[in-house]
C-alpha positions in Angstrom: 43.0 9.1 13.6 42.4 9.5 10.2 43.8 5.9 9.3 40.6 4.8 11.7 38.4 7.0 10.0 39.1 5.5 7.1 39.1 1.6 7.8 35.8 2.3 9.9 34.0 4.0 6.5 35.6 1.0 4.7 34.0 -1.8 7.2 31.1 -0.2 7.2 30.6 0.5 3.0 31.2 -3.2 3.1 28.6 -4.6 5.7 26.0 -2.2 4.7 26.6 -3.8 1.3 26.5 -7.2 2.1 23.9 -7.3 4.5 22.0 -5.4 1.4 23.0 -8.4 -0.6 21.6 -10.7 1.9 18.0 -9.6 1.9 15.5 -7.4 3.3 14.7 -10.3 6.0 17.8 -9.8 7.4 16.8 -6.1 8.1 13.9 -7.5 9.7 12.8 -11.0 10.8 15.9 -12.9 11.8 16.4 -16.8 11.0 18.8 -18.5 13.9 21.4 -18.9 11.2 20.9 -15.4 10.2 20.6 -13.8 13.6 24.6 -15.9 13.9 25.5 -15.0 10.6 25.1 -11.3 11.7 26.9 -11.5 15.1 29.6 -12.9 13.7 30.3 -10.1 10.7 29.6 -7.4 13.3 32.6 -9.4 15.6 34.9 -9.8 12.5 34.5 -5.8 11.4 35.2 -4.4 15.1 38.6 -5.9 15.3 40.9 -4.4 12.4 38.6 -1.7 12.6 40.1 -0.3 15.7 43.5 -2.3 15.7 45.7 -0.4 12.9 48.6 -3.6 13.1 46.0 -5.7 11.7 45.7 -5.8 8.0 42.2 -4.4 6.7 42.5 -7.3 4.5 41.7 -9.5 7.8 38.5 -8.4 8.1 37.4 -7.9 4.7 38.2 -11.9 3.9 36.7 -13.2 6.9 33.6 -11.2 5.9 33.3 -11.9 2.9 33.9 -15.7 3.6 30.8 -15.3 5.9 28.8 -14.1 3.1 29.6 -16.9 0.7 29.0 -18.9 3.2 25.6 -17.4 3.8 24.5 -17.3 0.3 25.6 -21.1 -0.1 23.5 -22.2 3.5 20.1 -19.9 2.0 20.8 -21.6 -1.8 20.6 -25.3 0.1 17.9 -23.9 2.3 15.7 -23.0 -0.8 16.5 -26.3 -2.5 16.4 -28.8 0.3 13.6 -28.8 2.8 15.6 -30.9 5.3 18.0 -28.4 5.6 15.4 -25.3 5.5 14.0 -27.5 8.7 17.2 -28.5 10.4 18.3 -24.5 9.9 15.0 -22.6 10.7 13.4 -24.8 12.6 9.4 -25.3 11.8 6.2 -23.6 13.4 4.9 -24.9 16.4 1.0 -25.2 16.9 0.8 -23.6 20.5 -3.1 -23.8 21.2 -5.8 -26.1 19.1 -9.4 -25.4 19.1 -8.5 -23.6 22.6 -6.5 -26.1 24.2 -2.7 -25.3 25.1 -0.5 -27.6 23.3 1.6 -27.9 26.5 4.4 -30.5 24.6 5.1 -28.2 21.8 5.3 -25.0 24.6 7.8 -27.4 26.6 9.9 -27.9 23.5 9.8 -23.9 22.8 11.1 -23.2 26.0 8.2 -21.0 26.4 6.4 -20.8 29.9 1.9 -20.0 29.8 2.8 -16.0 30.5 4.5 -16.1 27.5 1.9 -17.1 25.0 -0.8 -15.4 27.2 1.0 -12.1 26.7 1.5 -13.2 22.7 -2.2 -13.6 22.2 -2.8 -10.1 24.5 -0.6 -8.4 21.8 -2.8 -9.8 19.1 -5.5 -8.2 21.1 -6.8 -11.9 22.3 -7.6 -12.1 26.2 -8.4 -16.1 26.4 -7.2 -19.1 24.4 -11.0 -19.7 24.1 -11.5 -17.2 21.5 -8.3 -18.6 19.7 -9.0 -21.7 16.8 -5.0 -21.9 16.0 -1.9 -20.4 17.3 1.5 -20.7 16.0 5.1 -19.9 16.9 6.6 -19.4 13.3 10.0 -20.2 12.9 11.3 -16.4 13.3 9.4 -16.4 16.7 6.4 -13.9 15.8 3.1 -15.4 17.2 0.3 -16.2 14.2 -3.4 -16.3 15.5 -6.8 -17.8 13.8 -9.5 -16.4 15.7 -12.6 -18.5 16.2 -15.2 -17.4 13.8 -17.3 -15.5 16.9 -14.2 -13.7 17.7 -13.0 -12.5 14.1 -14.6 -9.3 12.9 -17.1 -9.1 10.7 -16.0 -9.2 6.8 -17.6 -7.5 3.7 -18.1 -11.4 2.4 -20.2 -12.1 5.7 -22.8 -9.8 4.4 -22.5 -10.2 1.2 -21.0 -6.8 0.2 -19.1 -6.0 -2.6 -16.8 -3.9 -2.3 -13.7 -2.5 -5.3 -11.0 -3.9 -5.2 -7.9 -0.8 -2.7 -5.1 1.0 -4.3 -2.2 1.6 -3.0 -1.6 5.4 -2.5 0.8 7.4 -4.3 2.8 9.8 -2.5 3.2 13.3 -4.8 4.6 15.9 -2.3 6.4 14.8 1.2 7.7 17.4 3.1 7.3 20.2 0.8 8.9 19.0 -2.6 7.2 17.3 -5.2 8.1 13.2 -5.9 8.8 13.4 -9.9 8.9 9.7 -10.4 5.9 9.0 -8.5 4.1 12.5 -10.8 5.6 10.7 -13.8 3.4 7.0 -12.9 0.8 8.6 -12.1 0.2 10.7 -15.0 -0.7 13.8 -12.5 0.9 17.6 -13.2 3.0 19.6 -11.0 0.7 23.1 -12.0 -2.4 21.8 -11.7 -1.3 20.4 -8.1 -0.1 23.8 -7.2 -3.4 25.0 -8.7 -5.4 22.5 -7.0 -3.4 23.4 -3.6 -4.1 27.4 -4.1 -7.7 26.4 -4.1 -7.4 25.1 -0.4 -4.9 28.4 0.8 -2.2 25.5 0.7 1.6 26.5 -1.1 3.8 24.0 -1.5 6.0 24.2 1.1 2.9 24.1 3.4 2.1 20.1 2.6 4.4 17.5 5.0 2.3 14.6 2.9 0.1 14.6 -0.1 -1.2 11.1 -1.4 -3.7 10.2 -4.1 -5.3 6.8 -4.6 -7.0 5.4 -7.6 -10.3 6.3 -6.7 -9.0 9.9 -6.7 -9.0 10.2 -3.3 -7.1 12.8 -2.4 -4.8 12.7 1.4 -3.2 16.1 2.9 -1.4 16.5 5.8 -0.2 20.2 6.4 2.7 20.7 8.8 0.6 22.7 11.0 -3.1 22.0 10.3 -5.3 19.0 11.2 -5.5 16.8 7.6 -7.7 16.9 4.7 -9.0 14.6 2.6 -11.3 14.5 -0.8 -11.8 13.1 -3.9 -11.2 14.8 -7.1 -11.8 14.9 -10.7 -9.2 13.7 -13.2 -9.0 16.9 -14.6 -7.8 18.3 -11.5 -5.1 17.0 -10.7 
């Protein structure tokens, strides 16, 4: 048993690494030579993983041959854009100005349900309120709405508006995020401080965000959420 316990923490070290090494898309949004790529290593790791006989060594070669081999096919991909076509495929224009592109559906193998429930997702009930929609290569739907279907913009009325920040997270689930303090510049007593002000202790806050307008995001565990914006000298 503990000779399986072993190999299986082995395996796995080693496909959690390479699949690491392969990218975030391949957490994510599968290419069809990806989405192979990644049967095939989880088929080459369950077979000396439970078979003591076989050599670990049987696994870990095939694997790794697999991920040459997959770093070689994405190299050619980025260079050539033959092969980036002949392995991914490209995007399909599914409706124009309205109208159903009925060859391209037939070549997708995808039936009118289909891309009616696609554009419902999208929150689109007609192709009619659709300008452009597109099976990408990964096989998410992409949707231009007609300009009387889009909301309205700040740049349709002529509003100017600053440019967002992205939020920092200082406190999740009640411990303070040093590196995140540390960018920001903010300090760990005056946030206590701050906190005492709104009957808050640290181990009260599930979430606590600032942005760079000073805006200032709580969540306690057991309250509803706050939010305000603050002076630089409070925080």
């Amino acid at each position: 048993m503990l000779i399986i316990f072993l190999r299986s923490v082995i395996l796995y070290i080693s496909l959690f690494v390479l699949m690491r090494l392969m990218g975030k898309r391949q957490l994510s949004e599968l290419q069809p030579f990806e989405f192979v790529i990644t049967l095939i290593l989880a088929d080459l790791a369950c077979v000396p993983m439970a078979e003591i006989p076989i050599p670990l060594t049987y696994g870990l070669i095939p694997i790794f041959s697999i991920f040459m081999l997959h770093i070689l096919i994405s190299l050619l991909s980025v260079k050539s854009i033959k092969m980036r076509k002949l392995l991914n495929g490209t995007p399909q224009i599914i409706i124009n100005n309205g109208s159903l592109c009925f060859s391209n559906i037939k070549k997708l193998g995808m039936h009118t349900n289909d891309i009616l429930e696609g554009l419902r997702n999208k929150g689109f009930f007609s192709p009619l309120d659709v300008e452009f929609a597109i099976v990408e290569t990964n096989g998410k739907l992409s949707v231009l709405p007609k300009s009387h279907s889009r909301p309205t913009t700040p740049k349709d009325m002529n509003i100017s508006l600053p440019a967002p920040s992205l939020p920092v997270s200082l406190i999740t689930e009640g411990k303070f995020l040093r590196d995140n303090l540390i960018s920001y510049g903010a300090d760990e007593n005056k946030i206590k401080a701050f906190l005492k002000k709104q009957r808050l202790n640290l181990k009260d806050i599930m979430l606590f965000t600032i942005d760079g307008e000073k805006t200032v995001y709580i969540q306690p565990y057991h309250e509803s959420f706050r939010t305000m914006t603050v002076s630089p000298e409070e925080l």
